[in-house]
C-alpha positions as CSV (number, residue, x, y, z in Angstrom):
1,X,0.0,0.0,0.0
2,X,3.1,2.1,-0.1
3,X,2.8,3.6,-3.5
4,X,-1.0,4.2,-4.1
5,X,-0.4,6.0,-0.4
6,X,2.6,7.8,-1.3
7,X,1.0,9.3,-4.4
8,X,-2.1,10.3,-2.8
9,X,0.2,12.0,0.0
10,X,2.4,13.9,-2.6
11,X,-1.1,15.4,-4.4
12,X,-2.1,16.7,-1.1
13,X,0.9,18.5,-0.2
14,X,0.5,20.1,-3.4
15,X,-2.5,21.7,-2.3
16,X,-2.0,25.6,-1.1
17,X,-3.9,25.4,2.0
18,X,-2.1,24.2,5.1
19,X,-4.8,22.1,6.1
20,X,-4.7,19.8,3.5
21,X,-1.0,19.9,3.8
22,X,-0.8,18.7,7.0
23,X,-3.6,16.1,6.8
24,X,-2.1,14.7,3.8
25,X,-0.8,11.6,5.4
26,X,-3.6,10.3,7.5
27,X,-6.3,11.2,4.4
28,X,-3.9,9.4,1.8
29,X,-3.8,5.9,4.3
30,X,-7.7,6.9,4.7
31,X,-9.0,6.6,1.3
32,X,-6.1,3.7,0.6
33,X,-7.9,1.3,3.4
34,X,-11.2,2.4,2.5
35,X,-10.6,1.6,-1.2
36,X,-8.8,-1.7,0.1
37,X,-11.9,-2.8,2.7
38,X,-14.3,-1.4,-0.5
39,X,-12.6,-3.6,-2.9
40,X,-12.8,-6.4,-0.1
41,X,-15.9,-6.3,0.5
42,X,-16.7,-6.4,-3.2
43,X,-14.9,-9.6,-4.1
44,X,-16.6,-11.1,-0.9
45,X,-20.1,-10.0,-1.3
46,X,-19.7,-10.5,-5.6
47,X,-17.2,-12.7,-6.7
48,X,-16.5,-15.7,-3.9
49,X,-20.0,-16.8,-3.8
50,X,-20.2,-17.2,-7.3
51,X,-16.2,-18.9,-7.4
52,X,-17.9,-21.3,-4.7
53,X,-20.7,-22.0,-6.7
54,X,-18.5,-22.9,-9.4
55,X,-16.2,-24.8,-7.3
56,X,-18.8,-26.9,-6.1
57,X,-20.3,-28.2,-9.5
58,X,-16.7,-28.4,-11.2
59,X,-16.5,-30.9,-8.0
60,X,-20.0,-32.5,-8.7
61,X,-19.3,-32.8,-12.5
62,X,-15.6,-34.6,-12.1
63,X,-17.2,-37.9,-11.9
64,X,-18.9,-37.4,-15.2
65,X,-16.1,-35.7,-16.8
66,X,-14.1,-39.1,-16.0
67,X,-16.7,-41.2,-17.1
68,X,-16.9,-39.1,-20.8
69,X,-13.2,-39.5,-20.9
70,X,-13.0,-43.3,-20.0
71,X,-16.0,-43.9,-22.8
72,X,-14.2,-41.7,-25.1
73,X,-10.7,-43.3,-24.5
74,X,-12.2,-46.6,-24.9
75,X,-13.4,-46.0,-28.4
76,X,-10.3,-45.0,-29.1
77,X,-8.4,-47.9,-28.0
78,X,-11.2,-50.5,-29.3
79,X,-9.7,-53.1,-31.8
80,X,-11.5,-51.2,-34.6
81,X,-10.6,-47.6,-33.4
82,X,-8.1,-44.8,-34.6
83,X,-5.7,-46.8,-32.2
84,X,-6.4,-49.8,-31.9
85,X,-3.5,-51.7,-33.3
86,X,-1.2,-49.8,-30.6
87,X,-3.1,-51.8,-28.1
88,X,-3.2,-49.1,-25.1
89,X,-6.2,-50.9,-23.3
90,X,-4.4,-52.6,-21.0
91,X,-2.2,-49.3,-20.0
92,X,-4.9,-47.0,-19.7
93,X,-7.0,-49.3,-17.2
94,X,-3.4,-49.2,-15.5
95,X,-3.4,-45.3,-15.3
96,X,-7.1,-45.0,-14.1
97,X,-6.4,-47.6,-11.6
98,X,-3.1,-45.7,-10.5
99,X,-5.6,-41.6,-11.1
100,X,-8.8,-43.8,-9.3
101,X,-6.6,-45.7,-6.1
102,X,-4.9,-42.0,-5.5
103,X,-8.4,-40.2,-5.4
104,X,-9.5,-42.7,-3.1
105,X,-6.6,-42.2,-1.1
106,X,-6.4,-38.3,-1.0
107,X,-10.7,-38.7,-0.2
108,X,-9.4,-41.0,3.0
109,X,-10.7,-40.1,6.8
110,X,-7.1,-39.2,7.7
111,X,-6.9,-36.6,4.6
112,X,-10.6,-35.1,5.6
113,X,-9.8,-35.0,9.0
114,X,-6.7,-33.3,8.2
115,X,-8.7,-30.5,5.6
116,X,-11.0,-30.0,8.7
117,X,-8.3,-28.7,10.7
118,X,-7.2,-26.1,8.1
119,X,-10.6,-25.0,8.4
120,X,-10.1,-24.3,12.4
121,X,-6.9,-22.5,11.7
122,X,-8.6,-20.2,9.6
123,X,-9.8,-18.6,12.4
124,X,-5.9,-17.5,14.0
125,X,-5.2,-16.7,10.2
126,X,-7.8,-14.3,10.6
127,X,-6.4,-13.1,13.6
128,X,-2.7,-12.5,11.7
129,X,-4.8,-10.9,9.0
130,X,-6.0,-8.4,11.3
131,X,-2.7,-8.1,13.2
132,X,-1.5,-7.2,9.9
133,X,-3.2,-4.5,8.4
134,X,-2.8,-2.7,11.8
135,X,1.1,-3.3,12.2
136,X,0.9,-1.6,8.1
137,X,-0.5,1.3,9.5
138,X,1.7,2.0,12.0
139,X,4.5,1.7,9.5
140,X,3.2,3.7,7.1
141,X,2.1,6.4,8.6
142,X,5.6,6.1,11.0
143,X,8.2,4.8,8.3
144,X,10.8,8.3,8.5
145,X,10.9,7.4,12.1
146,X,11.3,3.4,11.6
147,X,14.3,4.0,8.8
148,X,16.0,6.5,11.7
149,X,15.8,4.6,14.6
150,X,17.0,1.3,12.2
151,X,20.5,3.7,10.9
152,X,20.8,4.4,14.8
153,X,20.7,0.8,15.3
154,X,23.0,-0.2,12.3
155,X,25.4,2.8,13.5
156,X,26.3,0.6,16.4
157,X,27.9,-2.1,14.3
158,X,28.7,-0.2,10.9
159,X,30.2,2.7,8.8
160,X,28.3,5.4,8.0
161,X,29.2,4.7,4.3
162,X,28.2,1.2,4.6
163,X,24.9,2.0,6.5
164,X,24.4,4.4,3.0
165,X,25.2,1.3,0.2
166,X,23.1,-0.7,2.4
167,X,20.2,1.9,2.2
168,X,20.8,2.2,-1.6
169,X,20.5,-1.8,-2.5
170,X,17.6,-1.7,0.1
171,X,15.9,0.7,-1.9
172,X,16.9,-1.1,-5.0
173,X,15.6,-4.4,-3.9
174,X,12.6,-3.0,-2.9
175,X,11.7,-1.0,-6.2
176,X,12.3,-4.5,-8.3
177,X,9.5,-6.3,-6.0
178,X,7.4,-3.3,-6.1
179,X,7.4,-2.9,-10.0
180,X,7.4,-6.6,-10.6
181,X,4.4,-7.0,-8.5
182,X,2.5,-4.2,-9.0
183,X,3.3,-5.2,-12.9
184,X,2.5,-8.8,-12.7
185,X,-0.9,-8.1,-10.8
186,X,-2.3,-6.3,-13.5
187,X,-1.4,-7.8,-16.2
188,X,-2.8,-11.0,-14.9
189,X,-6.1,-9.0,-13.9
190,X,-6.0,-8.1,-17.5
191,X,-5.5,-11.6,-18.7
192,X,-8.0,-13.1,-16.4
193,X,-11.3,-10.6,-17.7
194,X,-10.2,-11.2,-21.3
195,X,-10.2,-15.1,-21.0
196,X,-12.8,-15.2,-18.7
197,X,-15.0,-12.7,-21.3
198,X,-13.6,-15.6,-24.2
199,X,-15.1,-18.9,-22.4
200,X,-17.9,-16.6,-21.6
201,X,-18.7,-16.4,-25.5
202,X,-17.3,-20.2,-26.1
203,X,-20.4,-21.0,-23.2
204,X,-17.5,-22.7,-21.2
205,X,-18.6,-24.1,-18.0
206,X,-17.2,-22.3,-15.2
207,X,-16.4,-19.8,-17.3
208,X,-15.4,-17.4,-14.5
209,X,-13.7,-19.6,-11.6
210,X,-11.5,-21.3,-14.9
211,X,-10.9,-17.6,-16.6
212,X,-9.9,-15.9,-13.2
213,X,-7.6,-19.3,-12.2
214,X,-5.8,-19.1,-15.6
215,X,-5.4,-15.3,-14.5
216,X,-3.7,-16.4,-11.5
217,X,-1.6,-18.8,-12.8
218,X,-0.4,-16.4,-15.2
219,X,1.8,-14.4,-12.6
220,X,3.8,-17.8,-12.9
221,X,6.4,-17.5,-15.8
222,X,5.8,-20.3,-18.8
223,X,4.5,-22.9,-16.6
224,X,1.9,-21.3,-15.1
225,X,0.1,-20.2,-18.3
226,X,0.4,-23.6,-19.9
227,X,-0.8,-25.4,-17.4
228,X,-4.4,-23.4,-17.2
229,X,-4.8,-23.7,-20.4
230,X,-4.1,-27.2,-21.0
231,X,-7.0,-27.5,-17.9
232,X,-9.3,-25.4,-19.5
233,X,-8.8,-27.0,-22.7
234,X,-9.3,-30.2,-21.5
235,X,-12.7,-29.1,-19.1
236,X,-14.0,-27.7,-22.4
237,X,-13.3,-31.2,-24.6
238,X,-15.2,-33.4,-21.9
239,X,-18.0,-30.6,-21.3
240,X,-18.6,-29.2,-25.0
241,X,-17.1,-30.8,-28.6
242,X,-13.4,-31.2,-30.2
243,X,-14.3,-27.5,-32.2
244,X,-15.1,-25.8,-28.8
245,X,-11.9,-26.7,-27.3
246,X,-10.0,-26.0,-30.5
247,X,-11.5,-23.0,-30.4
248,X,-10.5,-22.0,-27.0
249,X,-6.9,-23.2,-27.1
250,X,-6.7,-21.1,-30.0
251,X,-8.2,-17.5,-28.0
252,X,-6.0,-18.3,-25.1
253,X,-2.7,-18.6,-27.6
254,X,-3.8,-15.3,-29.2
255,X,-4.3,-13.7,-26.2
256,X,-0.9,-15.2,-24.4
257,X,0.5,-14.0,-27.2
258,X,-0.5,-10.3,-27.4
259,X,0.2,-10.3,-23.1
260,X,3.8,-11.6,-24.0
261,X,4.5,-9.2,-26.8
262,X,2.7,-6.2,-26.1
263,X,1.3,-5.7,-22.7
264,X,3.4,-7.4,-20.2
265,X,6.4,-5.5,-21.7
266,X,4.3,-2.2,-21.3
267,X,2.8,-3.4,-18.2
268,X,5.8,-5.0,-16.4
269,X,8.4,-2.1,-18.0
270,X,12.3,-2.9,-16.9
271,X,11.6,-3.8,-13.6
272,X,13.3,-7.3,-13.7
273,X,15.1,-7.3,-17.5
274,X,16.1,-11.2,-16.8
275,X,16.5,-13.0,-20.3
276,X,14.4,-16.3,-20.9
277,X,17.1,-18.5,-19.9
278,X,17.6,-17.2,-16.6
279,X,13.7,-16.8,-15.5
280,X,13.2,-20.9,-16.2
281,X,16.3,-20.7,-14.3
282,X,15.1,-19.1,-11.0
283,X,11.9,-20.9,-11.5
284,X,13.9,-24.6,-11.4
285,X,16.5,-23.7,-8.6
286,X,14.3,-21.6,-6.1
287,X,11.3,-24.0,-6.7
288,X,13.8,-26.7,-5.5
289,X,14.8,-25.0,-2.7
290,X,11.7,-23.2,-1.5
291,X,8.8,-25.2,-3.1
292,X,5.7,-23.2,-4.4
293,X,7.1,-19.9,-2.7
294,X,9.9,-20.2,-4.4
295,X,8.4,-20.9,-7.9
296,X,6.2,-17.2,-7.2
297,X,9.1,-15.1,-5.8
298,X,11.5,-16.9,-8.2
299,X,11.7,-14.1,-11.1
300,X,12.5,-10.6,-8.9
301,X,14.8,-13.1,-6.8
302,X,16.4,-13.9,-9.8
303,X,17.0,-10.5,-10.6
304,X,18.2,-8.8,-7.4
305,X,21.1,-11.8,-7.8
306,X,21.8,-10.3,-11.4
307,X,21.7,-6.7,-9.9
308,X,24.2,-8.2,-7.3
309,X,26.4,-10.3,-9.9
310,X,26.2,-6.9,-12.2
311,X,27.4,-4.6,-9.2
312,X,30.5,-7.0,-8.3
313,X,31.9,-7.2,-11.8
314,X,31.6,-3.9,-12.2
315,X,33.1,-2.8,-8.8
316,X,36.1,-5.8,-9.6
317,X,36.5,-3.8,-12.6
318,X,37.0,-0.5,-11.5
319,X,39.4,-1.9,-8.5
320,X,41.6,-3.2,-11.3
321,X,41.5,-0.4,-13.5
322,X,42.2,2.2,-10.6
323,X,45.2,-0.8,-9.4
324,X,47.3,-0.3,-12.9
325,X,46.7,3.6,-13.4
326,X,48.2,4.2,-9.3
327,X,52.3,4.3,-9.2
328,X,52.4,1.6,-6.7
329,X,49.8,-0.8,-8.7
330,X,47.6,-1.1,-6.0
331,X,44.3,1.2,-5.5
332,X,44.4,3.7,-2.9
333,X,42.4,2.8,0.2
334,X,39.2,4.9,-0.1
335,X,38.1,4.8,-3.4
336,X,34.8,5.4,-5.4
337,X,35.0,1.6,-6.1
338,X,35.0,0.8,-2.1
339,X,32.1,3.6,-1.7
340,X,30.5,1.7,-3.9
């Protein structure tokens, strides 16, 4: 809530009267929670009852969709079907056995009782929820204060000069989470209308709950994206016909497509500037090491190492260039490259 709250503040304080001026911090973190508990409420009273709604009958209609497939798998694989003489009978009873015994394990009284319990600690999430929002305001509307009494703190054990690189990579760091996110968000709101509008027209079942998941997934680089629609795809095939679902695949790669090339760049602007290779990168070795966390925080993670990497080779640089130009070859002991 820093930004939205930062530039309401800086409008106020361009106002001539002092009043305004010197309310411009509490009405800027007014209106911010008020458009945050307005936007709340909306998704609560608007969009999770229908979500649930859809949630519910995706889960009702699951049996049915595994019927259609079985039925349509097994005139596939009959003697006189399209493959037939690759005789897959046999292996695809084997994989609905394996998809059916796991079900039936997942469904077991140890699982439930287990999902039952997450539902009792959603009450102390609540709690931290609350907790929260009120431990946000404080820092907001206190940060000058928290930042001075933290370089008092760091003055005990550093430099002043290191206190101020540290403050400069801090605020570094920070902008590449804020831009990425703030980036990301949106252009995953975006996506999530546009497909959701798409099945919508297609008369997709669960048009919304699929069109807002693929939204969601979309904040996940490559994987994320391909795996909604391969699921939407696939709910579309069992529910509608084989044009329907060609149909859809073929919105949802036109409109991955123009997010990829034209909005997300616009969208997402320089704020991580990580090259393919390295996001599938930080998606494979912080998803090893941190699990789903890791797979979402992966890409801005990625590129505060870069940042880092950058910074050292260019600070090992200008040691060695400022080591041959002194008489003595070595670089003199305080240095822009040790400021730095």
């Amino acid at each position: 809530l820093y930004g939205p709250s930062n530039w309401l503040e800086k409008r106020f304080l361009r106002c001539r009267r002092k009043f305004w001026q010197r309310m411009a911090r509490p009405l800027a973190l007014l209106i911010v929670y008020l458009l945050l508990l307005g936007a709340l409420a909306l998704v609560i009273s608007l969009v999770i009852p229908r979500l649930i709604t859809s949630v519910s009958g995706l889960v009702v209609s699951i049996p049915d969709y595994i019927d259609a497939a079985q039925t349509r798998l097994q005139a596939w694989v009959d003697p006189d079907g399209p493959l037939g003489r690759f005789n897959l009978a046999q292996r695809l009873d084997a994989v609905y056995q394996s998809l059916l015994d796991t079900i039936t394990r997942l469904l077991s009284t140890e699982n439930m009782m287990n999902a039952l319990k997450g539902v009792v600690n959603v009450t102390s999430s609540l709690v931290d929820v609350i907790i929260s929002v009120m431990v946000s305001l404080y820092m907001l509307s206190g940060r000058e204060n928290l930042i001075r009494e933290l370089k008092s703190v760091l003055g005990l054990f550093c430099k002043p000069r290191h206190i101020a690189v540290l403050g400069q990579y801090s605020r570094r760091i920070a902008s590449i989470f804020y831009g990425y996110f703030y980036g990301v968000f949106l252009d995953s709101m975006v996506v999530g209308v546009v497909v959701t509008i798409g099945l919508l027209i297609f008369r997709v079942p669960y048009g919304v709950l699929l069109g807002m998941m693929l939204g969601l997934l979309n904040m996940i680089p490559y994987f994320g994206a391909l795996i909604g629609t391969v699921g939407i795809v696939l709910i579309t095939l069992l529910s509608r016909n084989i044009y329907a679902a060609i149909g859809v695949a073929i919105y949802i790669i036109v409109v991955q497509q123009i997010d990829g090339n034209i909005v997300q760049p616009r969208v997402v602007g320089n704020s991580v500037g990580l090259r393919p290779i390295y996001v599938l990168l930080s998606i494979t070795l912080f998803g090893g090491l941190f699990g789903f966390w890791g797979i979402f925080l992966a890409v801005p993670l990625m590129a505060v190492v870069q940042m880092l990497v950058k910074d050292a080779i260019s600070w090992k640089k200008q040691r060695a260039s400022l080591a041959a130009s002194a008489p003595d070859g070595t670089a003199p002991a305080d240095t822009p490259a040790d400021e730095k």
